[in-house]
C-alpha positions as CSV (number, residue, x, y, z in Angstrom):
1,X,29.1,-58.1,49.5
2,X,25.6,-58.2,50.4
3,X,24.5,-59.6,54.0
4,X,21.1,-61.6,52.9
5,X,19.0,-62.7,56.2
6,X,17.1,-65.4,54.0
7,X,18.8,-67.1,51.7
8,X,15.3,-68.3,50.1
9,X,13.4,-65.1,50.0
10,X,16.4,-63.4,48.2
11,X,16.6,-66.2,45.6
12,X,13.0,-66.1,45.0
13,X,12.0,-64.5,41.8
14,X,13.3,-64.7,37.9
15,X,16.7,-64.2,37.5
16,X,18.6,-63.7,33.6
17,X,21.7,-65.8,33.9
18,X,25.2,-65.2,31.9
19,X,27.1,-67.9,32.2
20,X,30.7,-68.8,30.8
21,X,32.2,-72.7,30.4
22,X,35.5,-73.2,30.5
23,X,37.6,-76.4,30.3
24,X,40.9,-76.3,31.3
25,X,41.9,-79.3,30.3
26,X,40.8,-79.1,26.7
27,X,40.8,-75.1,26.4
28,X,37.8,-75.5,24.7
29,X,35.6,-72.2,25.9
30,X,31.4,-71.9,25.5
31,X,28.4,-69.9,27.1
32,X,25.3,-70.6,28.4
33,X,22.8,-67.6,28.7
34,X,18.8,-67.9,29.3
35,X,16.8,-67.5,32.9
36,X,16.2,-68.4,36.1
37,X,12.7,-69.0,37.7
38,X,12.8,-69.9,41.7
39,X,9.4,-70.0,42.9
40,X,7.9,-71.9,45.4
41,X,6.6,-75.5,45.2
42,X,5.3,-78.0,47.4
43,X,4.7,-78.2,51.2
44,X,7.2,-76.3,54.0
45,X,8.0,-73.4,51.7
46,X,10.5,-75.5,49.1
47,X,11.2,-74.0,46.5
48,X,12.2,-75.1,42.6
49,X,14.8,-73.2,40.8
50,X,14.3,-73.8,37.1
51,X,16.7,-72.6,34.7
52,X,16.5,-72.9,30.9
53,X,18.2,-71.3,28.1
54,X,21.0,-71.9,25.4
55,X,24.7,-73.4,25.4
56,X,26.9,-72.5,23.1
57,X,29.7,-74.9,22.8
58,X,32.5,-75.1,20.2
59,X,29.8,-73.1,17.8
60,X,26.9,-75.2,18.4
61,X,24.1,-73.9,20.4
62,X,21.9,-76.6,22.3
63,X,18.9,-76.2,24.3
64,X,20.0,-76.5,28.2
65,X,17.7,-76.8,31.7
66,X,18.1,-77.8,35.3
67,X,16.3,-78.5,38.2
68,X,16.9,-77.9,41.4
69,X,15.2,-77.6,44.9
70,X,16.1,-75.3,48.0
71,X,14.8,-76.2,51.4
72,X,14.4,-73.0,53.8
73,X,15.3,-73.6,56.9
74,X,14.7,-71.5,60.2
75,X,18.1,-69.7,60.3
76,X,17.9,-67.8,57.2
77,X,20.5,-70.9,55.5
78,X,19.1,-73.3,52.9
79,X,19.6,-76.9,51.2
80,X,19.8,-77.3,47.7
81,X,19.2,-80.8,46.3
82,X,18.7,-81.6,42.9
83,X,15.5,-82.3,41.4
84,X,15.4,-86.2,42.3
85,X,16.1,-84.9,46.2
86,X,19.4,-86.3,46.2
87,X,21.7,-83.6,48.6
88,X,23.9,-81.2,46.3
89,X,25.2,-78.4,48.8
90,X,23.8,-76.3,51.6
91,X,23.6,-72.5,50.9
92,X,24.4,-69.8,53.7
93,X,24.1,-66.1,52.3
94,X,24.1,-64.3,55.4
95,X,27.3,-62.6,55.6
96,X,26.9,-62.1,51.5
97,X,29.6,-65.3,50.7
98,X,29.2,-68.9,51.1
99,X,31.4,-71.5,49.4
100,X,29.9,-74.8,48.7
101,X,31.1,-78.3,48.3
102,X,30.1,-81.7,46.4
103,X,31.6,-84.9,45.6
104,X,30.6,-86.5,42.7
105,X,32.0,-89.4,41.9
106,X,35.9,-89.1,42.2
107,X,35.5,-85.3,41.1
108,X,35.4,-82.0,43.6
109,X,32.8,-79.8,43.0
110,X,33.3,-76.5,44.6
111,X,31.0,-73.0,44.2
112,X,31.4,-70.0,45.5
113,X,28.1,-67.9,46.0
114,X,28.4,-64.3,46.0
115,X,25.5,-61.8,46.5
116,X,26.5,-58.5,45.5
117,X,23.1,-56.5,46.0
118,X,19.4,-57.4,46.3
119,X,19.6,-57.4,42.1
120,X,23.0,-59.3,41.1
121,X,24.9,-62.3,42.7
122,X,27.5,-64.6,41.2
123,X,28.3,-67.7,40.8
124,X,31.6,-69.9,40.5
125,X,32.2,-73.7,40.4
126,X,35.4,-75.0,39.7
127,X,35.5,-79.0,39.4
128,X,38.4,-80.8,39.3
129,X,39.0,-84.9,39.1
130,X,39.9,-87.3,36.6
131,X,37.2,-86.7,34.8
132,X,36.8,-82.9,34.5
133,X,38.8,-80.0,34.9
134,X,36.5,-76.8,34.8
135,X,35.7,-73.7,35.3
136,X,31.9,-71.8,35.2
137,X,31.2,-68.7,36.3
138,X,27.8,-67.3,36.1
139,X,25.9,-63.6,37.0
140,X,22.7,-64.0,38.3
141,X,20.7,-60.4,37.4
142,X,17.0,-60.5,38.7
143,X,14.7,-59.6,35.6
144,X,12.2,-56.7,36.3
Protein backbone atom coordinates (compact mmCIF):
# COMPACT_ATOMS: atom_id res chain seq x y z
CA UNK A 1 0.00 0.00 0.00
CA UNK A 2 0.77 3.56 -0.59
CA UNK A 3 0.42 6.21 2.39
CA UNK A 4 -1.25 9.34 0.40
CA UNK A 5 -1.17 12.66 2.68
CA UNK A 6 -3.96 14.29 0.43
CA UNK A 7 -6.44 12.32 -0.71
CA UNK A 8 -7.39 15.19 -3.33
CA UNK A 9 -4.11 16.08 -4.75
CA UNK A 10 -3.35 12.32 -5.46
CA UNK A 11 -6.73 11.84 -7.26
CA UNK A 12 -6.15 14.83 -9.20
CA UNK A 13 -5.28 14.20 -12.72
CA UNK A 14 -6.64 11.68 -15.72
CA UNK A 15 -6.75 8.39 -14.87
CA UNK A 16 -7.51 5.07 -17.67
CA UNK A 17 -9.91 2.91 -15.73
CA UNK A 18 -10.42 -1.05 -16.25
CA UNK A 19 -13.21 -2.02 -14.77
CA UNK A 20 -14.98 -5.54 -14.45
CA UNK A 21 -19.03 -6.18 -13.57
CA UNK A 22 -20.07 -8.91 -12.11
CA UNK A 23 -23.52 -10.16 -10.88
CA UNK A 24 -23.64 -12.76 -8.71
CA UNK A 25 -26.91 -13.36 -8.68
CA UNK A 26 -27.41 -13.67 -12.44
CA UNK A 27 -23.70 -14.81 -13.35
CA UNK A 28 -23.95 -12.56 -16.00
CA UNK A 29 -20.20 -10.93 -16.34
CA UNK A 30 -19.39 -7.39 -18.41
CA UNK A 31 -16.55 -4.56 -18.58
CA UNK A 32 -16.45 -1.14 -18.51
CA UNK A 33 -13.06 0.53 -19.75
CA UNK A 34 -12.65 4.39 -20.70
CA UNK A 35 -11.01 7.41 -18.36
CA UNK A 36 -11.03 9.30 -15.60
CA UNK A 37 -10.65 13.18 -15.51
CA UNK A 38 -10.56 14.74 -11.63
CA UNK A 39 -9.86 18.33 -11.92
CA UNK A 40 -10.86 20.97 -9.96
CA UNK A 41 -14.10 22.93 -10.15
CA UNK A 42 -15.79 25.49 -8.21
CA UNK A 43 -14.93 27.47 -5.05
CA UNK A 44 -12.82 25.78 -1.85
CA UNK A 45 -10.71 23.50 -4.01
CA UNK A 46 -13.77 20.78 -5.05
CA UNK A 47 -13.09 18.90 -7.32
CA UNK A 48 -15.27 16.88 -10.26
CA UNK A 49 -14.30 13.45 -11.11
CA UNK A 50 -15.68 12.72 -14.58
CA UNK A 51 -15.46 9.38 -15.93
CA UNK A 52 -16.62 8.26 -19.43
CA UNK A 53 -16.05 5.36 -21.51
CA UNK A 54 -17.79 1.95 -22.70
CA UNK A 55 -19.75 -1.02 -20.95
CA UNK A 56 -19.81 -4.00 -22.31
CA UNK A 57 -22.64 -6.08 -21.11
CA UNK A 58 -23.91 -9.54 -22.23
CA UNK A 59 -22.09 -8.46 -25.81
CA UNK A 60 -23.53 -5.10 -26.13
CA UNK A 61 -21.35 -2.12 -25.67
CA UNK A 62 -23.10 1.18 -24.36
CA UNK A 63 -21.80 4.53 -23.88
CA UNK A 64 -21.30 4.97 -19.89
CA UNK A 65 -20.34 8.38 -17.59
CA UNK A 66 -20.51 9.57 -14.04
CA UNK A 67 -20.18 12.40 -12.06
CA UNK A 68 -18.90 12.86 -8.97
CA UNK A 69 -17.58 15.55 -6.57
CA UNK A 70 -14.78 15.33 -3.82
CA UNK A 71 -14.60 17.95 -1.14
CA UNK A 72 -10.88 18.43 0.33
CA UNK A 73 -10.79 18.84 3.67
CA UNK A 74 -7.97 20.08 6.02
CA UNK A 75 -6.69 16.63 7.13
CA UNK A 76 -5.62 15.23 4.06
CA UNK A 77 -9.44 13.00 4.06
CA UNK A 78 -12.13 13.91 1.48
CA UNK A 79 -16.05 13.78 0.79
CA UNK A 80 -17.31 12.41 -2.21
CA UNK A 81 -20.93 13.32 -3.17
CA UNK A 82 -22.41 12.68 -6.28
CA UNK A 83 -22.94 15.24 -8.85
CA UNK A 84 -26.44 16.52 -7.49
CA UNK A 85 -24.37 17.03 -3.84
CA UNK A 86 -26.26 14.37 -2.31
CA UNK A 87 -23.46 12.49 0.39
CA UNK A 88 -22.01 9.13 -1.19
CA UNK A 89 -18.94 8.22 1.09
CA UNK A 90 -16.02 9.95 2.71
CA UNK A 91 -12.53 8.99 1.38
CA UNK A 92 -9.37 8.57 3.83
CA UNK A 93 -6.09 7.49 1.81
CA UNK A 94 -3.65 8.15 4.35
CA UNK A 95 -2.52 4.98 5.51
CA UNK A 96 -2.98 3.74 1.57
CA UNK A 97 -6.59 1.76 2.40
CA UNK A 98 -9.88 3.14 3.27
CA UNK A 99 -13.21 1.13 3.05
CA UNK A 100 -16.24 3.04 2.33
CA UNK A 101 -19.89 2.63 2.97
CA UNK A 102 -23.40 3.72 1.43
CA UNK A 103 -26.97 2.76 1.84
CA UNK A 104 -28.99 3.02 -0.90
CA UNK A 105 -32.21 2.22 -0.62
CA UNK A 106 -32.45 -1.27 1.23
CA UNK A 107 -29.03 -2.22 -0.53
CA UNK A 108 -25.27 -2.00 1.10
CA UNK A 109 -22.86 -0.43 -0.83
CA UNK A 110 -19.43 -1.12 0.25
CA UNK A 111 -15.78 0.02 -1.59
CA UNK A 112 -12.67 -0.62 -0.75
CA UNK A 113 -10.02 2.03 -2.01
CA UNK A 114 -6.63 0.91 -2.38
CA UNK A 115 -3.61 3.10 -3.56
CA UNK A 116 -0.92 1.06 -4.60
CA UNK A 117 1.68 3.87 -5.80
CA UNK A 118 1.42 7.48 -6.86
CA UNK A 119 0.42 5.79 -10.58
CA UNK A 120 -2.15 2.86 -9.81
CA UNK A 121 -4.93 2.35 -7.15
CA UNK A 122 -7.97 0.03 -7.01
CA UNK A 123 -11.17 -0.06 -6.56
CA UNK A 124 -13.83 -2.61 -5.22
CA UNK A 125 -17.56 -2.27 -4.48
CA UNK A 126 -19.52 -5.10 -3.49
CA UNK A 127 -23.46 -4.31 -3.11
CA UNK A 128 -25.63 -6.61 -1.78
CA UNK A 129 -29.71 -6.18 -1.06
CA UNK A 130 -32.73 -7.30 -2.54
CA UNK A 131 -32.14 -5.72 -5.34
CA UNK A 132 -28.52 -6.40 -6.41
CA UNK A 133 -25.97 -8.69 -5.67
CA UNK A 134 -22.63 -7.43 -7.24
CA UNK A 135 -19.36 -7.32 -7.64
CA UNK A 136 -17.02 -4.37 -9.51
CA UNK A 137 -13.68 -4.01 -9.34
CA UNK A 138 -11.77 -1.42 -11.10
CA UNK A 139 -7.75 -0.27 -11.60
CA UNK A 140 -7.34 3.19 -11.73
CA UNK A 141 -3.79 3.80 -13.89
CA UNK A 142 -2.93 7.60 -14.18
CA UNK A 143 -2.48 8.37 -18.06
CA UNK A 144 0.84 10.24 -18.91
Amino acid sequence: MYAVADTAAYLTGRWHIERAVHDLRTGTEGSFRGTAEIRPDGPGGTLVHLEEGELTWQGTVHPATRTLRIGPRPDGTAAVTFADGRPFHDLDLRTGRWTAHHPCAADRYEGTFTALNADRWHLRWRVTGPAKDQLLRSVYRRAR
